[in-house]
Each structure stands twice: as structure tokens, then as C-alpha cells.
PyMOL Python script that loads the backbone (N, CA, C, O; Angstrom):
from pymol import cmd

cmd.read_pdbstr("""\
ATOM      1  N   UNK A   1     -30.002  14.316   5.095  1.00  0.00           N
ATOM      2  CA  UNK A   1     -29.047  13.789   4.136  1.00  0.00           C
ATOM      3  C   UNK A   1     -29.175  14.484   2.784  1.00  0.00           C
ATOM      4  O   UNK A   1     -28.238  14.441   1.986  1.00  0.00           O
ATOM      5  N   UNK A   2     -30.250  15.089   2.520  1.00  0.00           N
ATOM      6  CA  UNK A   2     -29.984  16.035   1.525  1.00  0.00           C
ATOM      7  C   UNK A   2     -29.283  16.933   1.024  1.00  0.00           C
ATOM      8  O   UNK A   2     -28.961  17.252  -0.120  1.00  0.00           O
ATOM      9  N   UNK A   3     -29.070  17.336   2.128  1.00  0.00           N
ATOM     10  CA  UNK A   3     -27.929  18.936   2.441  1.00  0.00           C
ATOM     11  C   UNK A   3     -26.503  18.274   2.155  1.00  0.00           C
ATOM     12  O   UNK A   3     -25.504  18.987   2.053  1.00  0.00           O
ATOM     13  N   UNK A   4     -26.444  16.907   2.030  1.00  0.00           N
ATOM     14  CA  UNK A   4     -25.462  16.473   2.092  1.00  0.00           C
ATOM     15  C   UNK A   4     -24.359  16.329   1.432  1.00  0.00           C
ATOM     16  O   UNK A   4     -24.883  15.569   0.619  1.00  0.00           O
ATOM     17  N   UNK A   5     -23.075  16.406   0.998  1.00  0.00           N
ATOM     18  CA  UNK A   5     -22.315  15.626   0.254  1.00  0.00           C
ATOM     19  C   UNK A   5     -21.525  14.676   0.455  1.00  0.00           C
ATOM     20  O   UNK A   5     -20.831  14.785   1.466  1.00  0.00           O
ATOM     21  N   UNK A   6     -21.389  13.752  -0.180  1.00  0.00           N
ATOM     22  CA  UNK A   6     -20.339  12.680   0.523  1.00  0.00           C
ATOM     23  C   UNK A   6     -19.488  11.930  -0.273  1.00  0.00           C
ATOM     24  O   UNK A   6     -19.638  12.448  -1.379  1.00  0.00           O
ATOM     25  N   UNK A   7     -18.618  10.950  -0.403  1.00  0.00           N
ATOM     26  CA  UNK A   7     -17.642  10.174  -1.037  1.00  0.00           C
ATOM     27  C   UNK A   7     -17.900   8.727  -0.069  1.00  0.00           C
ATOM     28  O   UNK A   7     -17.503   8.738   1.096  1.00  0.00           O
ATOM     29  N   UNK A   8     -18.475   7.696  -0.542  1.00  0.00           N
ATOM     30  CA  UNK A   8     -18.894   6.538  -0.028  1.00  0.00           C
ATOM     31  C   UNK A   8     -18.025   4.886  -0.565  1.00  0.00           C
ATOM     32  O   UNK A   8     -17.475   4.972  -1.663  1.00  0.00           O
ATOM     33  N   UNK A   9     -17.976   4.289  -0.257  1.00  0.00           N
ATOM     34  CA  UNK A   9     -17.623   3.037  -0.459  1.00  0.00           C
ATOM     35  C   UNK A   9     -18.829   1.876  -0.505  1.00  0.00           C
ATOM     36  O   UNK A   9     -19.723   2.000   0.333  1.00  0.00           O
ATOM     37  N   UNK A  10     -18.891   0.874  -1.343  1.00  0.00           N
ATOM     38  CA  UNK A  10     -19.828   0.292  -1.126  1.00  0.00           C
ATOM     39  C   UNK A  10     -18.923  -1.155  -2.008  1.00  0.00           C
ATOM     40  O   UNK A  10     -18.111  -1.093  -2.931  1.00  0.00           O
ATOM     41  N   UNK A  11     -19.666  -2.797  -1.008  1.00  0.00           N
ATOM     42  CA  UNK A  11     -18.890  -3.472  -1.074  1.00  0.00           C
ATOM     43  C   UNK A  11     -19.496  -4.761  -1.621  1.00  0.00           C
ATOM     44  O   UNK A  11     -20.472  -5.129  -0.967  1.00  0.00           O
ATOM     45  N   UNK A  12     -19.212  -5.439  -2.515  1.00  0.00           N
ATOM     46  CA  UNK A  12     -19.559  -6.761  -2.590  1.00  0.00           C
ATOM     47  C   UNK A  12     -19.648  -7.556  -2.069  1.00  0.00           C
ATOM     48  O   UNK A  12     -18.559  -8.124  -1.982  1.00  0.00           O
ATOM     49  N   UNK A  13     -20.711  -8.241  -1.377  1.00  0.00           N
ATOM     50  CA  UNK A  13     -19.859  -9.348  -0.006  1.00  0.00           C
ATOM     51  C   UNK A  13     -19.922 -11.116  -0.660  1.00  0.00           C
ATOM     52  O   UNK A  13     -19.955 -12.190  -0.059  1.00  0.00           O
ATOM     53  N   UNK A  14     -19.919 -10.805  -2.020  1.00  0.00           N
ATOM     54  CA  UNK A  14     -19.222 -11.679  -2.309  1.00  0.00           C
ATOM     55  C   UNK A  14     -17.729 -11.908  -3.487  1.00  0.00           C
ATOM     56  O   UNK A  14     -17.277 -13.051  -3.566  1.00  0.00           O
ATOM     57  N   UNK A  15     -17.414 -11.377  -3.884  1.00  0.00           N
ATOM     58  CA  UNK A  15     -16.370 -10.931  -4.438  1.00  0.00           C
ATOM     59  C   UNK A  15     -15.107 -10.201  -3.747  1.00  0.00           C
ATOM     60  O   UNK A  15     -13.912 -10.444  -3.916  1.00  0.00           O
ATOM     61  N   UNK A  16     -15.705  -9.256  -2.935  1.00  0.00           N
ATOM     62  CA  UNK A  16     -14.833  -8.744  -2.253  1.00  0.00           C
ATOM     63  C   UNK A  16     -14.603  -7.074  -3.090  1.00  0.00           C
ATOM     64  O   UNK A  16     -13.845  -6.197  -2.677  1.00  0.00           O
ATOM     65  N   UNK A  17     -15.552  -6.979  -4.422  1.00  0.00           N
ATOM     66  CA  UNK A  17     -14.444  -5.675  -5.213  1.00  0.00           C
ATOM     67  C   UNK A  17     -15.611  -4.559  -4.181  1.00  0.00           C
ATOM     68  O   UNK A  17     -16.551  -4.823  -3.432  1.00  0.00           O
ATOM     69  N   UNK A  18     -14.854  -3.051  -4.692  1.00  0.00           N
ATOM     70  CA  UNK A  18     -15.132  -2.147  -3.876  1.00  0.00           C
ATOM     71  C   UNK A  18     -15.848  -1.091  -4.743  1.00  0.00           C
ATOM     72  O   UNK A  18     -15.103  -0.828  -5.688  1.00  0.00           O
ATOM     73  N   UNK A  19     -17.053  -0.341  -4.807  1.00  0.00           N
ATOM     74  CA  UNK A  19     -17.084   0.829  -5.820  1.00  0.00           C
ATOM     75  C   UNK A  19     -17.222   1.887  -4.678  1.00  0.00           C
ATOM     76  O   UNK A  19     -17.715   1.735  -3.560  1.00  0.00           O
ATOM     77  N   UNK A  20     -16.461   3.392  -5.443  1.00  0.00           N
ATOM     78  CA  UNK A  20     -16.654   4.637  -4.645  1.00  0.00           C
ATOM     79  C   UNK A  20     -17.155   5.370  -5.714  1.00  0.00           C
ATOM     80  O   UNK A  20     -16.796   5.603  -6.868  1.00  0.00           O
ATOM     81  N   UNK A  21     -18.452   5.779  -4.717  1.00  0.00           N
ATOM     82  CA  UNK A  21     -18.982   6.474  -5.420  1.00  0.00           C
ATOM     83  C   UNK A  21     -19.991   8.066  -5.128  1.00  0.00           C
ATOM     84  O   UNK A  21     -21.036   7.856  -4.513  1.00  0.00           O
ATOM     85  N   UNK A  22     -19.820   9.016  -5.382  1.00  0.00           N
ATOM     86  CA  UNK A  22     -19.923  10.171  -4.625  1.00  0.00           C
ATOM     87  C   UNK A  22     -21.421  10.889  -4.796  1.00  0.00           C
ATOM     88  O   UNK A  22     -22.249  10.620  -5.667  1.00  0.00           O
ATOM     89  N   UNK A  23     -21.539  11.833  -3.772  1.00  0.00           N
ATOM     90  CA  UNK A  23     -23.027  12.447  -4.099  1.00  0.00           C
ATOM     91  C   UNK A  23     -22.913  14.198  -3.797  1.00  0.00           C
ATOM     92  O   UNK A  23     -22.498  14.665  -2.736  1.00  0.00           O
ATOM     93  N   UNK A  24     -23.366  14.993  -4.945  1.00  0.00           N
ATOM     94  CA  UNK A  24     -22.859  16.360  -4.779  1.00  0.00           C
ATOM     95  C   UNK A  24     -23.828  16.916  -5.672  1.00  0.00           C
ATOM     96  O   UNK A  24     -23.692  18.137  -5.754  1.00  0.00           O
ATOM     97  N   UNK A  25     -25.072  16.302  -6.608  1.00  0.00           N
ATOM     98  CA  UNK A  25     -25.792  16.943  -7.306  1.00  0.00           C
ATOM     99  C   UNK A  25     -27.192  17.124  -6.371  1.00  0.00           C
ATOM    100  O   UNK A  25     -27.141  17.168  -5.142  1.00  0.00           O
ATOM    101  N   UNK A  26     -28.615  17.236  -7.246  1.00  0.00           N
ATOM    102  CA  UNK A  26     -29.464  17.017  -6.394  1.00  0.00           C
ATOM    103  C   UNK A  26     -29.727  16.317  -5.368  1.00  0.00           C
ATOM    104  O   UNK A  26     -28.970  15.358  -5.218  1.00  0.00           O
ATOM    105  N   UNK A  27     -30.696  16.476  -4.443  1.00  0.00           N
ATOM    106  CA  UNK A  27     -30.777  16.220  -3.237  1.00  0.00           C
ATOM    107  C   UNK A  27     -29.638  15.438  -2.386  1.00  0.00           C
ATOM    108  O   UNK A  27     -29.872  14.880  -1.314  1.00  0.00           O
ATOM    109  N   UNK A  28     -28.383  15.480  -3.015  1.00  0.00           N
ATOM    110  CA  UNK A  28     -26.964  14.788  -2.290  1.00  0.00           C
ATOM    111  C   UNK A  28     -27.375  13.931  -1.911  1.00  0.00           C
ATOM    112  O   UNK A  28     -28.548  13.738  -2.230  1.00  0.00           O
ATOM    113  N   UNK A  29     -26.808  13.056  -1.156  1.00  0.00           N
ATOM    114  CA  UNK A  29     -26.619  11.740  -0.303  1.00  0.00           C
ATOM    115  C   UNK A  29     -27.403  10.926  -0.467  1.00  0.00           C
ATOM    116  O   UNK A  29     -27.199   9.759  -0.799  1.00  0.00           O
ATOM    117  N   UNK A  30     -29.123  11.828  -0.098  1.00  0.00           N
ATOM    118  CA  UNK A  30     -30.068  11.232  -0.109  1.00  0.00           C
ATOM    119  C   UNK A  30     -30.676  10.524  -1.603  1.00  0.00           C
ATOM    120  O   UNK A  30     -31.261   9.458  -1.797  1.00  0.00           O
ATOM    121  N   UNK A  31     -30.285  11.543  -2.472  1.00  0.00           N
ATOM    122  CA  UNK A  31     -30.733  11.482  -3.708  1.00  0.00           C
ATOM    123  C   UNK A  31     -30.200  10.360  -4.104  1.00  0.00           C
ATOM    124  O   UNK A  31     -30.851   9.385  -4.479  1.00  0.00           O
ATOM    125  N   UNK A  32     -28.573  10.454  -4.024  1.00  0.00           N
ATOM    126  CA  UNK A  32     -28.205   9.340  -4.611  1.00  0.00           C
ATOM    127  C   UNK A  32     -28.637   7.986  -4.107  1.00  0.00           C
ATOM    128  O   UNK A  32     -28.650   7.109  -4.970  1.00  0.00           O
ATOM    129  N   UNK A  33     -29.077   7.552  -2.601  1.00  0.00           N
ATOM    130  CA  UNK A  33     -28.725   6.289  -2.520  1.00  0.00           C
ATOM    131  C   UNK A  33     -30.348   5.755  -2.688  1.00  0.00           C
ATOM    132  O   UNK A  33     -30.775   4.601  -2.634  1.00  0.00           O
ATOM    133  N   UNK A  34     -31.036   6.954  -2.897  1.00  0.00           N
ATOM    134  CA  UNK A  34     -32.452   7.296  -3.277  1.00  0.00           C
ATOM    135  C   UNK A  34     -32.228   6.480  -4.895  1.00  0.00           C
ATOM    136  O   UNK A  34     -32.990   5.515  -4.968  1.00  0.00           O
ATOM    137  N   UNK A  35     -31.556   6.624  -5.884  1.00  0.00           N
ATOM    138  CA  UNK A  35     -31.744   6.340  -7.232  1.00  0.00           C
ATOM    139  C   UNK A  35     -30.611   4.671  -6.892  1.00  0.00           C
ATOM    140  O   UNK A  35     -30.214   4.086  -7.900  1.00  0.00           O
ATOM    141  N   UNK A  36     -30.335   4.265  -5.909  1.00  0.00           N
ATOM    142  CA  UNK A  36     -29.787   2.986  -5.784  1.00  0.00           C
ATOM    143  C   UNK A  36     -30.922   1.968  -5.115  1.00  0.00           C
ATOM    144  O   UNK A  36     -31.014   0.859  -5.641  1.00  0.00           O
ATOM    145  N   UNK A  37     -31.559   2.192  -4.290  1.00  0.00           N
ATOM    146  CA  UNK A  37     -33.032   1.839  -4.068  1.00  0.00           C
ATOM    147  C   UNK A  37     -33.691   1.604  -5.773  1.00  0.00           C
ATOM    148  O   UNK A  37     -33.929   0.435  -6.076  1.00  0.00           O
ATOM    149  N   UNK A  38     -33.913   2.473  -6.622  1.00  0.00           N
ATOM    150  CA  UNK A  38     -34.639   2.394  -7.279  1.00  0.00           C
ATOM    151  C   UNK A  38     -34.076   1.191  -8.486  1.00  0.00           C
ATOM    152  O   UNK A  38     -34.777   0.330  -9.018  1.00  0.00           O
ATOM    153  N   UNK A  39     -33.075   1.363  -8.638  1.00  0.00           N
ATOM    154  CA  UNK A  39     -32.420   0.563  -9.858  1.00  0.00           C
ATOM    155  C   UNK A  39     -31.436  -0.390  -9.481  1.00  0.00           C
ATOM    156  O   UNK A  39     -31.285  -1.285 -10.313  1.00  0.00           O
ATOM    157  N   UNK A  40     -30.573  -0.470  -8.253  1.00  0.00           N
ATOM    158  CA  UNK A  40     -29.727  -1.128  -8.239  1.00  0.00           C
ATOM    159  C   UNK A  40     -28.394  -0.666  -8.128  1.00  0.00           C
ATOM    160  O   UNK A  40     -27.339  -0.840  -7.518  1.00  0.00           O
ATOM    161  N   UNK A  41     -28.897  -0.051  -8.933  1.00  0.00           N
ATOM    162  CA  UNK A  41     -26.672   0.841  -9.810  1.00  0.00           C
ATOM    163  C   UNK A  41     -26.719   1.981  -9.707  1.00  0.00           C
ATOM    164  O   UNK A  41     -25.730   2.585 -10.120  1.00  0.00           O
ATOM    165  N   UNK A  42     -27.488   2.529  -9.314  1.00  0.00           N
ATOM    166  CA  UNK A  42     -27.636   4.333  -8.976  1.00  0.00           C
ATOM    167  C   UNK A  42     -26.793   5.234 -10.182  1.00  0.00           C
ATOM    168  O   UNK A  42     -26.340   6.372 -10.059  1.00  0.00           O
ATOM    169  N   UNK A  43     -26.753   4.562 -11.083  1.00  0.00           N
ATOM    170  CA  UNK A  43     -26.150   5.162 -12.458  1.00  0.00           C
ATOM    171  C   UNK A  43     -24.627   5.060 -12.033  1.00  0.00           C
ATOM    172  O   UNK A  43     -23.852   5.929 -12.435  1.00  0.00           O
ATOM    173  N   UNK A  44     -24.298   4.309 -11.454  1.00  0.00           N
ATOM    174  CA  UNK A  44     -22.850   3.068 -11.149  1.00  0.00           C
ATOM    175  C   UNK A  44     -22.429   2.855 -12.811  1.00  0.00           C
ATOM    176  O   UNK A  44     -23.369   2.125 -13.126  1.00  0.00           O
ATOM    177  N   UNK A  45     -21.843   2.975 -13.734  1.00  0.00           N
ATOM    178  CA  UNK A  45     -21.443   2.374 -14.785  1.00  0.00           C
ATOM    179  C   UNK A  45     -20.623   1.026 -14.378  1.00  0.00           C
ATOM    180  O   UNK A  45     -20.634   0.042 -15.118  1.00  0.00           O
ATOM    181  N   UNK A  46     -19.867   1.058 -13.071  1.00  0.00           N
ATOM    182  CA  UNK A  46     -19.587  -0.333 -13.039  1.00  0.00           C
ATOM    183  C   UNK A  46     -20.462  -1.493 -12.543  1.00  0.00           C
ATOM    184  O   UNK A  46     -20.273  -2.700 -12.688  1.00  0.00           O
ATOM    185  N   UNK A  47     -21.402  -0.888 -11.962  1.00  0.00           N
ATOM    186  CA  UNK A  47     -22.894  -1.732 -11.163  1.00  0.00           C
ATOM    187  C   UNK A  47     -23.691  -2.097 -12.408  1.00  0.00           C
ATOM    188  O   UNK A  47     -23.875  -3.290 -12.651  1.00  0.00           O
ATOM    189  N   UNK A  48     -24.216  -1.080 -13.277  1.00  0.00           N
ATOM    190  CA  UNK A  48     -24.967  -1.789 -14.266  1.00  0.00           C
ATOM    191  C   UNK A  48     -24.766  -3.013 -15.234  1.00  0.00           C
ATOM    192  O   UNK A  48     -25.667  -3.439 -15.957  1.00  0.00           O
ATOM    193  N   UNK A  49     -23.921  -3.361 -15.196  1.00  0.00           N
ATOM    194  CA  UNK A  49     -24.076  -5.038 -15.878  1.00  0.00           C
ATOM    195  C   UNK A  49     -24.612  -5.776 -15.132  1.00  0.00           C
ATOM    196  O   UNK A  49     -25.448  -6.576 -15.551  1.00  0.00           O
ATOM    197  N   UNK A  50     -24.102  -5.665 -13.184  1.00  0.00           N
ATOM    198  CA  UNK A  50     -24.698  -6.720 -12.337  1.00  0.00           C
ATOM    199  C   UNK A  50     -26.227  -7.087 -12.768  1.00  0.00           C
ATOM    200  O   UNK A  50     -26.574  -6.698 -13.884  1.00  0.00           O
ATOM    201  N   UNK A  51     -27.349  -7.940 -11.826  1.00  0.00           N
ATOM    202  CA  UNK A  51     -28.884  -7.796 -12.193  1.00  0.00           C
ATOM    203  C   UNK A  51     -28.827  -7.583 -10.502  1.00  0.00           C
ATOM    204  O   UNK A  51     -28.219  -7.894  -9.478  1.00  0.00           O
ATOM    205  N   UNK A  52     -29.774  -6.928 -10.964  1.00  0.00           N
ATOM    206  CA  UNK A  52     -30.651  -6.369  -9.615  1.00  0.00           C
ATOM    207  C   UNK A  52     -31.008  -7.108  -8.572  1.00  0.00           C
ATOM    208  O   UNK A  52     -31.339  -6.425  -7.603  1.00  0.00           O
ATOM    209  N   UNK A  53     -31.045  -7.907  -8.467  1.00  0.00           N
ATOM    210  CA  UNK A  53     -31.149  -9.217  -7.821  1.00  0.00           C
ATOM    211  C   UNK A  53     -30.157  -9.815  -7.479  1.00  0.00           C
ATOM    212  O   UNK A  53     -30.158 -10.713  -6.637  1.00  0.00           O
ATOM    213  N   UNK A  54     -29.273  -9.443  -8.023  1.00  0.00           N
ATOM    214  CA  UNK A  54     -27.581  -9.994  -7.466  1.00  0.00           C
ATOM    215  C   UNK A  54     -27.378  -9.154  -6.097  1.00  0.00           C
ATOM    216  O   UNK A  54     -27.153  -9.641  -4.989  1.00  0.00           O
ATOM    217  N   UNK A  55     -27.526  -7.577  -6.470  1.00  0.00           N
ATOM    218  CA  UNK A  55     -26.984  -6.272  -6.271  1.00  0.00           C
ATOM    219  C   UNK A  55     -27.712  -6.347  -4.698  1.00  0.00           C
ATOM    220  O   UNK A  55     -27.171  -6.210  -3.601  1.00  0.00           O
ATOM    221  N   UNK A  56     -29.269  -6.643  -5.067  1.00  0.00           N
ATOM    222  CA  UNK A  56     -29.649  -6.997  -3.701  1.00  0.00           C
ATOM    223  C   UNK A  56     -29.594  -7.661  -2.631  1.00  0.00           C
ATOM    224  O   UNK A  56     -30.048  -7.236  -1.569  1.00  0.00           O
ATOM    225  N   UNK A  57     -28.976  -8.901  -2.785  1.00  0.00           N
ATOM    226  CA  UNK A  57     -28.360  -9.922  -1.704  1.00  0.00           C
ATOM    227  C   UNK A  57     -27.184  -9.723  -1.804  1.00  0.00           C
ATOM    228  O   UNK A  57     -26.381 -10.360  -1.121  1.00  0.00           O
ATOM    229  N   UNK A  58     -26.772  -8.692  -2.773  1.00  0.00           N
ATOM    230  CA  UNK A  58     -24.805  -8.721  -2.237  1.00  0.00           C
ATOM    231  C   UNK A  58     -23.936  -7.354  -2.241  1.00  0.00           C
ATOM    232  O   UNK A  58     -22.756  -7.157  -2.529  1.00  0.00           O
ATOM    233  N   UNK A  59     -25.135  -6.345  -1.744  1.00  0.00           N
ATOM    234  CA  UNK A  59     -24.547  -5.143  -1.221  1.00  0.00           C
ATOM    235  C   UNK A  59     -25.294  -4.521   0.116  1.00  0.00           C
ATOM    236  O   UNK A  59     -24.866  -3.493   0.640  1.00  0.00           O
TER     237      UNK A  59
END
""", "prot")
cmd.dss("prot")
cmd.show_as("cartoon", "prot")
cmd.util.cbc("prot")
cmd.orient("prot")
């Protein structure tokens, strides 16, 4: 998944809203969902208000 690039969807399952959000810099794919593990919002500007703890039971 490194080698990777991609254009992803990811979903609220409680709200219902949708963010797309893409991976094309370092380590691609991996990297990114690598820095969503770590924080939550993977540098999401619309994810970072959520808390991390939301983000985790509802994505």
C-alpha cells in the first residue's frame, strides 16, 4: 500500500456525512491511513474538530 495512490471515502455511521479524502504524497495509502491511526483526522481539516474518541467508534 505504499506504492500506492488512491481517492477514498470514509463514513460516519452516525450522521451519515461522507469525507473524501486522497493519498499521493509519502508512503501513499499506507502513509495516510498510517497518520489516521495516529490522530484521528489524518490532517482531515473537516475531521479535526471531531474528538478522537468520537472518530473511533464512528468511523
Amino acid at each position: 500500500m505504499e506504492n500506492q495512490k488512491a481517492v477514498y471515502l470514509i463514513v460516519d455511521t452516525k450522521t451519515g456525512k461522507k469525507y473524501v479524502g486522497s493519498a499521493y504524497g509519502n508512503d501513499m495509502l499506507l502513509g495516510r491511513w498510517r497518520n489516521y491511526i495516529a490522530n484521528g483526522h489524518g490532517g482531515n481539516k473537516l475531521l479535526k474538530p471531531l474528538d478522537f474518541e468520537y472518530i473511533k467508534e464512528r468511523f
